[in-house]
N, C-alpha and C positions, 0 to 999 in steps of 0.2 A: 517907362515901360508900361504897354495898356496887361489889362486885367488878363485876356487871353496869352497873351506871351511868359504875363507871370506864370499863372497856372501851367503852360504849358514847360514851360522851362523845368518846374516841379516835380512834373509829372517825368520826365527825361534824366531829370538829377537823380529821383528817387527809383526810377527803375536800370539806371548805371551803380548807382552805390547799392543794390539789391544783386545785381550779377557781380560785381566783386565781393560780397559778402560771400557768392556760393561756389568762386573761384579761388580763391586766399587760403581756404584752407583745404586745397587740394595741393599733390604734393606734385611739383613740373615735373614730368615725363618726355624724355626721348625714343626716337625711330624705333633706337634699340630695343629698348622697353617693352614696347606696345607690342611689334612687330621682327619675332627672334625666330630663328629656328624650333622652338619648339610651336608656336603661334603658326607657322609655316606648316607643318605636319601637321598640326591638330586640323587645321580649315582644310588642307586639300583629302586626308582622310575621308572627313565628315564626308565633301560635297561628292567625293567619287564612290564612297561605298553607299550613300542614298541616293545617288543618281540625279543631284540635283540641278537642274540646267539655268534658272532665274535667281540669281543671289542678291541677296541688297546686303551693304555694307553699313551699319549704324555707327557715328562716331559721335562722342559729344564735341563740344565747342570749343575743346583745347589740342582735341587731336585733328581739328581740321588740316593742318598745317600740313599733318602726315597721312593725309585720307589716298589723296591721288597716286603716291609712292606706295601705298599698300595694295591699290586695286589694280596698279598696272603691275605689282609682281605677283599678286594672287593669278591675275591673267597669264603670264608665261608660265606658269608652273601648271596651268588647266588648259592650257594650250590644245593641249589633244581631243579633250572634252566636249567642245564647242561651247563652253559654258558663259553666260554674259553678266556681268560683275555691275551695280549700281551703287552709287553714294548715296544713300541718306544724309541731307544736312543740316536740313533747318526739321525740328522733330515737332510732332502736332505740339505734343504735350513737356513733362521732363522726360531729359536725355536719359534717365532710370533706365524709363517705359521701352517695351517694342515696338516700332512707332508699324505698326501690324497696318493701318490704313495708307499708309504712305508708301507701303510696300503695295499694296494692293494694286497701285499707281499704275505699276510696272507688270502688275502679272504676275510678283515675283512667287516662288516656292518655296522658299527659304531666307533665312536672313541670321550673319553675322552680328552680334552688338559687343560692341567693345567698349570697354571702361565701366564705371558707375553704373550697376545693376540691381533695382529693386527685386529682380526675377520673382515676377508679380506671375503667375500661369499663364502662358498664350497659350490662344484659344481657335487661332486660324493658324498658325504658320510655324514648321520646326524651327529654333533657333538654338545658336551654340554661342557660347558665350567666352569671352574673350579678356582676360586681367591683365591688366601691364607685371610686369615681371620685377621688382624691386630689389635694391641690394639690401643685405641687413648684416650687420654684424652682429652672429649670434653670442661671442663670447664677450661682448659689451652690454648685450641683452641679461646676461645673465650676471653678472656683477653686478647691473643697475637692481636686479630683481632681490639680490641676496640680501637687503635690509628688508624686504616684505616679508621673508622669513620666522618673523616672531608673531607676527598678525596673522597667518597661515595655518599656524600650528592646529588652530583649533576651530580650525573653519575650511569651508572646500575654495578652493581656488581655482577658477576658469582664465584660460585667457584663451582670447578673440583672434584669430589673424584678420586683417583687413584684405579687400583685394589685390593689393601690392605683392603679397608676401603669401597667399596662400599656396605658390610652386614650391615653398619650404616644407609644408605640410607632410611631416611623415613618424614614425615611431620615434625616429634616432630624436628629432628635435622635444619629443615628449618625453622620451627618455634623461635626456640632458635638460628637461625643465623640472621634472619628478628630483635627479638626481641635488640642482642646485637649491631647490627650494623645500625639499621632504615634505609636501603635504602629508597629510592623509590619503588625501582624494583629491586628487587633478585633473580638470576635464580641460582638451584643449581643443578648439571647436573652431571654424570656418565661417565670418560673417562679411556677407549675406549664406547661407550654403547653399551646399550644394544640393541636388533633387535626392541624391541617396542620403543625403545625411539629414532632410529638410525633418522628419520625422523624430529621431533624437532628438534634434535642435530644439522640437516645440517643447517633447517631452520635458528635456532640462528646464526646461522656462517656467513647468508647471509652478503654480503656486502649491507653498506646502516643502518646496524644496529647500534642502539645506542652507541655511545662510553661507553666501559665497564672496569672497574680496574677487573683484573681476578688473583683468586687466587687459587693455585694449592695446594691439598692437599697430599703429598706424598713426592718425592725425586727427585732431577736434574739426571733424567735419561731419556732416549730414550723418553718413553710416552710424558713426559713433553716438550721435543723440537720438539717432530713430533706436539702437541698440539700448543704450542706458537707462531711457525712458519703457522699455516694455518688459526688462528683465524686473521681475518680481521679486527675486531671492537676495539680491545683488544691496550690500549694504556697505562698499563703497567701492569706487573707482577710482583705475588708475589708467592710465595714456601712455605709453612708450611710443617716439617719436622717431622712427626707424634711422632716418634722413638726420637729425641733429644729436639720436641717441639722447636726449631730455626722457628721466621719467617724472609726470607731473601728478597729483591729486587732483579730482573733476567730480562736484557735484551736481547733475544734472536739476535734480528735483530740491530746487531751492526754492525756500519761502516766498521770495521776487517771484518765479515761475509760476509757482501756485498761485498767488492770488493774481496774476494776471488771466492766467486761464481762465479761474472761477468768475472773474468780473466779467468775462467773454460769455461765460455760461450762463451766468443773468441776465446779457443783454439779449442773451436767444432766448431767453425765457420770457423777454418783455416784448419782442419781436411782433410787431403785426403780421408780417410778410417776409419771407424765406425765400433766400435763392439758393436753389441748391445748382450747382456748377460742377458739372460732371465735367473731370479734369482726365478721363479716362475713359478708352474704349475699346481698352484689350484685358483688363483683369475678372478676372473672374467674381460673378455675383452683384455686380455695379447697379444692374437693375433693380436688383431682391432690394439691396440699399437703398432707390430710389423711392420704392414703393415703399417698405416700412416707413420712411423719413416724409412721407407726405403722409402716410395714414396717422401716425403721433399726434404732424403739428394739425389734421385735421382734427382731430380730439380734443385738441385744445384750442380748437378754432383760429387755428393760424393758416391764412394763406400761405400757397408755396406758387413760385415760379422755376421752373427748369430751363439751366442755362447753360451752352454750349459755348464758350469763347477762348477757344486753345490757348494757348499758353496765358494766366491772368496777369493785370499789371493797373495799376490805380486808374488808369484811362479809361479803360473797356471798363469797368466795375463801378465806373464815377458817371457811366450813362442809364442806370438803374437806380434813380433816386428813389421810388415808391418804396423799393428791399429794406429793411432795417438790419437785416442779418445775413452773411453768406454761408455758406455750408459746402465745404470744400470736398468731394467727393474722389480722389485720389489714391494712388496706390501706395503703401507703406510708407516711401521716402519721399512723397510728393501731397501728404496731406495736414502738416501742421505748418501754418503759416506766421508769423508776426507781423501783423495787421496796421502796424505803425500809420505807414505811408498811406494805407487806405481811407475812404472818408466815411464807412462801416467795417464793423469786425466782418474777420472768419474763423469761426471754428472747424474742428475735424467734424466729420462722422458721429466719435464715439464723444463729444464732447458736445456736440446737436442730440445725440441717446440722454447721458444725464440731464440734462433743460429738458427733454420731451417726455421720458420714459418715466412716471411715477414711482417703478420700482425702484431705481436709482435714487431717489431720495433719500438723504442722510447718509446714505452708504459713502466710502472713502474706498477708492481703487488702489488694489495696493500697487496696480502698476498701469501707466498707459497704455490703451490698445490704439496702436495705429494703424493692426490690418485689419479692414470694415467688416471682413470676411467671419472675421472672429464674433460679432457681434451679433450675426443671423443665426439661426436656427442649427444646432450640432456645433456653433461654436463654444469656446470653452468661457467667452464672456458673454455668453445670451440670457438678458433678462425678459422674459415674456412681457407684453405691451396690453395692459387691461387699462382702457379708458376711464371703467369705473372709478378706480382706483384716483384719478382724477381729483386734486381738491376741489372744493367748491368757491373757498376764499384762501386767497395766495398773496401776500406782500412782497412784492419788487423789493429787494437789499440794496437797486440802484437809486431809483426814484422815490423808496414808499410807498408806491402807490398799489394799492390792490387789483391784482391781476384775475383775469379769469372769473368776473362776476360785474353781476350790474349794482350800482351805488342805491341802495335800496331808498335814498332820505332823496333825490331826485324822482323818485316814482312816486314818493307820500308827500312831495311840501308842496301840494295842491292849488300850486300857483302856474298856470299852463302858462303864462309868460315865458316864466325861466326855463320850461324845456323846450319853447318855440325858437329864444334864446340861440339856444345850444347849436340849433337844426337850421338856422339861418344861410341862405345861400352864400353870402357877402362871407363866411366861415371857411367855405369849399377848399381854400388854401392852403388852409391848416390840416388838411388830410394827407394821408401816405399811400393809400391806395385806390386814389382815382384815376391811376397810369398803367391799372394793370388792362384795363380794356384799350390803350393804347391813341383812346378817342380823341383826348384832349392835348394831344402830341401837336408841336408846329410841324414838323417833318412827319407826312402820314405816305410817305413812298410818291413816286412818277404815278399818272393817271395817264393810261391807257388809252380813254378815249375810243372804244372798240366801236367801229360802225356808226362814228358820229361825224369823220372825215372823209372828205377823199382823198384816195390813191392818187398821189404824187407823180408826175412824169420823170423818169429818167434820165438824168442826164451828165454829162460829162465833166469829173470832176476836174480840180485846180490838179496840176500835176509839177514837179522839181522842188526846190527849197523854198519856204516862205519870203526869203531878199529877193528871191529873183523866180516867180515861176514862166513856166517854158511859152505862154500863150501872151506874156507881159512885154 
């Protein structure tokens, strides 16, 4: 096998075993599920009391199956409407996101998204949002729950409903969780929430608030670790597994976790050149992020590149050698990556702030931010950005090597050999950013040739199938 085919194969393997990592632990869903009578009234409501005539339908990549059976019955029931129904299928970015540019496509006015929901703000187009509908056995839920009983007593107790299960959501069920478990203080809350409850939601998250045992009610998937990772208060979890009825222990913020991040955070700190890769074009303040995150690493005299390459995957990111660091610009459930399979890290956002922002230094977060939003100005994690503040001599914890200064005993051993040395062209190789001008590329695009040819005659092309065409 030549060297291309390997790499290539690698590159195919690792982004197959990357979609079943973010398939597996979602829970299979049926027609029914997605698409009930209640799913039925909520969409034709919406579209007829807004008057909406261009809909696109958002589905992620497991409800494809049931995409075209949804749009041909949302169509008879709008039948009167004159209203025209589109699929969304393949989505810029993640199936979270409201793929707001792809709707654009069509003109559309509006747009359904169903399943998997960061409900990051859009910022061009209404959307209504759409959860599969899950069974649960609640009085299985609550026997599983009656051993946390004793751990409760003296602590507040949240539990999560996932999107499956938030159509259960209502007093009776909180009531029947007050009843089985006597907290004190039981908060029973909707994740991702909803627009009226978004406010609460941040509220409880404050730091400062009572320590809480938090129990999730769904499956160790994405939702659950963007969730675990940013609740501040929350000193331990637990997973009720609707579907198997399992309740499990789940420690998000493990030792392993930590120093992999932090080793992520050193190597953006050692970084010559940054890409930031804006994975998002509909959330709100993406730009404000982009500009802070270039003025930083300008501060510390890091080059930055901005990169556009929809959905990322080690291939697209393995044609940017000059980058040392990527910096994933995303929304909530779309911006902490495990960099394994890549041949450079990426960090989040707020994990490019601690490596850039010196008031971060020393400090310990007591919880991850992964909405960026939180990290700009009137957020509740904004640390102001003073360059001064800046050290002058910095030690790499990866390399040793001192950062962010010049080697003062190369400027005094007064031997201009050794820095002629250094500066040799024959060295050129050993650089990372002689690729940001593009100059030294084999592939510098098609040439034009404008006005250095002549106009071609016209003429009549080969016409039928290449075995046999029609003039042969």
């Amino acid at each position: 096998m030549s060297s291309s085919e390997t790499s290539a194969s690698a590159f195919s393997s690792s982004e197959a075993a990357a979609l079943e990592r973010q398939t597996e632990t979602e829970q299979p869903v049926s027609f029914e599920q997605i698409w009930n009578e209640s799913h039925r009234r909520r969409s034709t409501e919406w579209i007829t009391q807004n008057g909406y005539k261009r809909v696109c339908l958002q589905f992620p990549d497991d409800y494809l199956p049931h995409s075209n059976a949804i749009s041909v019955a949302l169509k008879e029931l709008l039948a009167a409407e004159e209203v025209k129904i589109f699929i969304l299928a393949d989505t810029t970015y993640g199936s979270c996101c409201v793929d707001e540019i792809a709707a654009a496509h069509v003109d559309a006015d509006s747009v359904i998204h169903f399943g998997n929901a960061c409900r990051s703000r859009a910022t061009r187009l209404p959307v209504l949002y759409l959860y599969p509908e899950m069974p649960l056995d609640v009085a299985l839920l609550l026997v599983k729950l009656h051993d946390l009983r004793e751990e409760s007593k003296e602590r507040q107790l949240c539990v999560y409903l996932d999107i499956g299960y938030q159509h259960i959501y209502n007093e009776q069920l909180k009531n029947q969780l007050k009843e089985a478990l006597e907290p004190k203080d039981l908060l029973l809350e909707l994740f991702p929430p909803n627009e009226a409850d978004l406010k609460d939601s941040k509220a409880s998250q404050e730091p400062g608030s009572l320590e809480r045992i938090c129990i999730f009610i769904g499956s160790d998937n994405q939702r659950f670790a963007n969730l675990s990772l940013t609740a501040a208060a929350a000193i331990q979890w637990h997973i009720y597994d609707g579907s198997s009825g399992n309740l499990s222990s789940k420690n998000p913020l493990t030792a392993q976790f930590i120093r992999r991040r932090y080793f992520h955070i050193e190597k953006c700190k050692d970084a010559q050149t940054l890409g930031l890769i804006v994975a998002t074009l509909s959330a709100e303040g993406y730009l404000d992020v982009v500009a802070r995150l270039q003025t930083m690493a300008k501060g510390r005299g890091i080059k930055t590149q901005l990169i556009s390459v929809g959905r990322i995957n080690p291939a697209k990111l393995a044609n940017f050698l000059e980058i040392d660091c990527f910096v994933l610009i995303g929304c909530p459930f779309n911006n902490m990556y495990d960099s394994k399979e890549y041949y450079k890290p990426i960090v989040s956002v707020f994990e490019a702030e601690m490596a850039l922002n010196p008031a971060w230094h020393m400090r310990y977060p007591e919880a991850y931010v992964t909405d960026f939003k939180q990290l700009l100005p009137e957020g509740r994690s904004f640390l102001p950005f003073e360059a001064a503040d800046i050290p002058e001599h910095d030690i790499s914890l990866v390399s040793g090597r001192l950062r962010g200064a010049v080697n003062d005993s190369l400027e005094t051993a007064g031997d201009p050999a050794s820095l002629a040395l250094a500066t040799q062209a024959k060295m050129s190789l050993m650089t990372t950013d002689t690729g940001l001008s593009f100059e030294d590329r084999t592939w510098q695009g098609l040439d034009p040739a404008l006005g250095q040819t002549e106009p071609a005659q016209l003429q009549q092309g080969l016409s039928g199938i290449p075995i046999n065409y029609t003039h042969q």
